[in-house]
C-alpha positions in Angstrom: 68.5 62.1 35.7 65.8 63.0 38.1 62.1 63.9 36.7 61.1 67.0 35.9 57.7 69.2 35.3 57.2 72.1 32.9 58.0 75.1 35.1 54.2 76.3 34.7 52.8 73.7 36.6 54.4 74.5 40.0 54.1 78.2 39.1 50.2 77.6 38.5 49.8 75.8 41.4 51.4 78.9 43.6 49.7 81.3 41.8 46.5 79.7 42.7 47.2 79.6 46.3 48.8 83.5 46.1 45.5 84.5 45.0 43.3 82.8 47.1 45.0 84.0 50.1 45.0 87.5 49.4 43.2 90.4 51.0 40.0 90.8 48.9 39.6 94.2 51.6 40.9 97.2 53.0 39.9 95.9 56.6 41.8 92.9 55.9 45.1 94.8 54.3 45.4 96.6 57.7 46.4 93.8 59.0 48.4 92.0 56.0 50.9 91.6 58.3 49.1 89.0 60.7 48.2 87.5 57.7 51.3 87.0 56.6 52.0 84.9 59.6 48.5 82.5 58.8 48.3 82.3 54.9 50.5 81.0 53.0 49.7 82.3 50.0 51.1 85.8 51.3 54.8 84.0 52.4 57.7 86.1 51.8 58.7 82.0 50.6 56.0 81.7 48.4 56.7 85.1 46.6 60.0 84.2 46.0 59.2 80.9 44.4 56.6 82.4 42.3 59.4 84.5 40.9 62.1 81.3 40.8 59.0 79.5 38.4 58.5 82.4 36.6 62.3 83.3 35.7 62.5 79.2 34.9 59.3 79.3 32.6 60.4 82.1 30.3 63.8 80.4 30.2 62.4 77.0 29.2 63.8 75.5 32.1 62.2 72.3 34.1 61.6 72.0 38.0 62.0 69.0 39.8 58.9 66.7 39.7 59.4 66.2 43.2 58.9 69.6 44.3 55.8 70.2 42.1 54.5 67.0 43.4 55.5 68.1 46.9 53.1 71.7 46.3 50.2 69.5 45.3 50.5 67.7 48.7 50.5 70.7 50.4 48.0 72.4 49.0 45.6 68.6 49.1 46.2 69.0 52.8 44.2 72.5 52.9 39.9 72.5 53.2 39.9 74.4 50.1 42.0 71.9 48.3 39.2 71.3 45.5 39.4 75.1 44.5 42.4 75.6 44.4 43.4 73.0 42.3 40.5 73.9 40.1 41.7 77.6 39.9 45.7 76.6 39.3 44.0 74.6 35.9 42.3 77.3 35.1 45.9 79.6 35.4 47.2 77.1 33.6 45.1 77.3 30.8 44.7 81.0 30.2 48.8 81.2 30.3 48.4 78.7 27.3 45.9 80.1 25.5 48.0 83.6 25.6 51.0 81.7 24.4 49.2 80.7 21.1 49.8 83.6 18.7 46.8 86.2 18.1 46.3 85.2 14.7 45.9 81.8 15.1 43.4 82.1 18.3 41.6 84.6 16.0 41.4 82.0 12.8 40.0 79.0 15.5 37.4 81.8 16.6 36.1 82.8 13.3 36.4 79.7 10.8 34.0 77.0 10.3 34.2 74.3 12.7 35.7 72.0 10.2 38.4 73.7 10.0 38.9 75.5 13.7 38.4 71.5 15.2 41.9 70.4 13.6 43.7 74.0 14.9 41.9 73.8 18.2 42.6 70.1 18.3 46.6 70.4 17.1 47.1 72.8 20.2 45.0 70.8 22.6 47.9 67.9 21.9 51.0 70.4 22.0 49.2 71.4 25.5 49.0 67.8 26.8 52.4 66.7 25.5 54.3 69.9 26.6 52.7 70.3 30.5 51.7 67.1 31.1 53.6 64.6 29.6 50.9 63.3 28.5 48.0 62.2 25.0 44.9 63.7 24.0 43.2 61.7 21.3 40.2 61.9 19.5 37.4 59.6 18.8 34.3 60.7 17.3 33.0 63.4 19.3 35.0 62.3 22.2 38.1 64.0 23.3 41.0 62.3 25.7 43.3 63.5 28.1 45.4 60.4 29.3 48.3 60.9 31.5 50.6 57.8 33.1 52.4 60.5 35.7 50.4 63.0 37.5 52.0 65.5 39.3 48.5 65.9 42.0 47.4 62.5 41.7 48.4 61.2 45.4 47.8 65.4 46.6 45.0 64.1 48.7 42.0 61.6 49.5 39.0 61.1 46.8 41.4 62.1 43.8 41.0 65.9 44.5 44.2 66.7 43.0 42.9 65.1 39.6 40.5 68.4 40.0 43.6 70.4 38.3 44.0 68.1 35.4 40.0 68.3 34.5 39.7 72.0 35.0 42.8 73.0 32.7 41.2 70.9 30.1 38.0 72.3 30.7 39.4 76.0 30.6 41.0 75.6 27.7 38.4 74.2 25.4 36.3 77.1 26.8 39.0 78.9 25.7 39.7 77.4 22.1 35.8 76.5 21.2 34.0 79.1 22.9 32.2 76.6 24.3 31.7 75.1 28.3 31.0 71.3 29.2 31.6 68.7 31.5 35.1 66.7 31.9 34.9 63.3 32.7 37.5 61.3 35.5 36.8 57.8 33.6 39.8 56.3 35.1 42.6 57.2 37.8 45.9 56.2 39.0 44.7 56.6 42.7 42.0 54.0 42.0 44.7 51.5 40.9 43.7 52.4 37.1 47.1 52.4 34.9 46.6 56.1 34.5 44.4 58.9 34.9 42.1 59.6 31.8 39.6 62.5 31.1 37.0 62.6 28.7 35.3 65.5 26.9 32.6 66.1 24.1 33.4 68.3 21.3 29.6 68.3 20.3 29.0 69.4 23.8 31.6 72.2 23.6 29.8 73.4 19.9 26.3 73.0 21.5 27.4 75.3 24.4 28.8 78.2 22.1 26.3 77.9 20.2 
């Protein structure tokens, strides 16, 4: 059987691009229709996949890995490659984080940390394991994300697809802690590593929210 990704990912990954290329003005709606015809994020084709991911996602249904690898490359062939990818993580993230039921989000915002670390932690590795395919561990104060089969690895040069990977991990312990921080790249596929690994700080999170 072929390999597939979690619907979200591709849908992320257009949604990114749909937004980015939309009119932010009225000057530049009178003329959606030239627009339409330059970016792609406006595609009567990109529309209609957006809906095909989004039907498939609420179904619980799996796209192709080929086509969501076959998005990335497009979209690592564009100048604003590193932003997008870093705003189709951040998508990612926030559809997650809306998934998780209100209670629960409300009980890892208003606990002690002793207890909202194991919560936040036991959806941070339903999140990897689900979307990505993928670990998070933790040692210490370190977190990490290790995945053997990115979709955006080969997207372009200088690992800029990894950018989506880093900034959906980023988001979402934003999202979870409160809290901000930097993501490590310690190691990546497109470097000859055996697979792409990214490292975070929970005291760095806690510090931040603080």
């Amino acid at each position: 059987m072929p390999p597939t990704v979690n619907a979200r990912i591709p849908l992320s990954l257009l949604e990114a691009v749909r937004r980015k290329d939309t009119p932010e003005t009225d000057t530049e709606e009178e003329y959606v229709q030239e627009l339409r015809n330059k970016r792609l994020g406006l595609s009567d084709t990109v529309y209609q996949q957006i809906r095909r991911y989004s039907d498939a996602a609420k179904r619980g249904h799996a796209i192709p890995y080929a086509e969501a690898t076959g998005l990335g490359t497009l979209i690592g062939r564009r100048p604003d490659a590193a932003e997008l990818f870093d705003d189709a993580g951040k998508i990612l993230a926030n559809d997650v984080y809306e998934a998780i039921s209100g209670t629960l989000r409300k009980t890892i915002h208003v606990v002690p940390s002793i207890f909202a670390r194991p919560l936040a932690m036991g959806q941070l590795r339903q999140f990897a394991a689900r979307f990505f395919d993928g670990t998070l561990t933790k040692s210490g104060s370190s977190l990490a994300l290790s995945i053997t089969d990115s979709v955006t690895v080969n997207s372009g040069p200088h690992s800029v697809g990894c950018t989506y990977y880093a900034s959906a991990l980023r988001e979402l312990l934003r999202l979870l802690l409160t809290g901000g921080g930097l993501v490590d790249h310690v190691s990546c596929l497109q470097r000859g590593d055996k697979l792409c690994e990214w490292r975070a700080d929970w005291r760095q999170q806690q510090s931040e929210a603080a």
